[in-house]
C-alpha angles and dihedrals in degrees: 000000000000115000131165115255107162131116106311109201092063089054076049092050099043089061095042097245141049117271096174102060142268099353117186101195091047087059087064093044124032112158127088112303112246135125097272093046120198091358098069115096112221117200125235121294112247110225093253087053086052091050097052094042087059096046084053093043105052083040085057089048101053096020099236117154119225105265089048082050101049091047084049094055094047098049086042084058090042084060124091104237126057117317097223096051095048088055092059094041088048091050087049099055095055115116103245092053094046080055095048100042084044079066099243094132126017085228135045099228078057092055089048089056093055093044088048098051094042112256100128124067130186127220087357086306125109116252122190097173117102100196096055112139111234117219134208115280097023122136128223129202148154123257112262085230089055101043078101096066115123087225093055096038083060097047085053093056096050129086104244112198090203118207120262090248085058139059129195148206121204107199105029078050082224123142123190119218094226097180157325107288120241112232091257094066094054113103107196126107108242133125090222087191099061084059091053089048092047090045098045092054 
């Protein structure tokens, strides 16, 4: 499967802050990335432009490719409440990003790679598939066999705030999916509704 792995900090710095996370380099420069940096004068966007800069942006920040996106979107519009708002909340129930707002791995890439090589399990079952959607009520842990893992020994000895849609154990190194969040618990920065206009053109 495709996935971006290019230089970060210049996806950071082409949406003016840094979606994946504390970037160091981003903090020094944080204007568009060009070859004549923070002097050239850029026009304005068109809304289209806007449109499109928002979709990407919310696809970098979760790490969804197009076509996931896209299905995303259309089951998002199939549901009953606003369409915006279930696109966020399908993107964060995803697997990867329960393991990375659970506080597993600092990144999300990061949490991709545990689901991937089969360190997660659901339910007490092992789960390697990184869009799965979570429901209410799952639980998520670590393998016995990979509770050794420096990643997951760090993420021990850290204090996780875990969100309210989520609750966590320590020491069991179990999570519970509580329930769906509601958009404004949702921390990321995305104007969910530029990306329903540009879809439903």
């Amino acid at each position: 499967m495709a996935r971006y792995t290019g230089p970060k900090t210049k996806i950071a710095r082409k949406f003016g802050e840094p979606i994946f996370g504390d970037d160091k380099s981003f903090e020094k420069r944080n204007y568009p990335p060009g070859q004549h940096g923070n002097t050239r004068r850029r026009g304005k966007k068109s809304e289209y432009a806007v449109q499109l800069m928002e979709k990407q942006k919310a696809k970098f920040t979760y790490g969804i490719l197009e076509r996931q996106f896209r299905n995303l979107f259309e089951k998002a519009s199939r549901s009953k409440g606003v369409t915006g708002e279930a696109l966020l909340q399908l993107c964060e129930s995803r697997l990867d990003n329960v393991v990375f707002r659970l506080g597993l791995s600092p990144t999300r890439s990061g949490a991709r790679q545990l689901v991937s090589h089969r360190h997660i399990t659901i339910n007490g079952s092992i789960l390697n598939i990184p869009s799965y959607q979570v429901k209410v009520g799952d639980i998520i842990g670590v393998r016995e066999k990979s509770k050794s893992l420096n990643i997951i020994v760090e993420a021990k000895a850290k204090d996780v705030s875990a969100y309210e849609w989520l609750s966590w154990n320590k020491d069991q190194l179990q999570g519970t999916f509580i329930t769906v969040p509601e958009r404004l618990q949702i921390p990321e920065n995305i104007k969910e509704q530029l990306i329903v206009e540009l879809y439903s053109k």
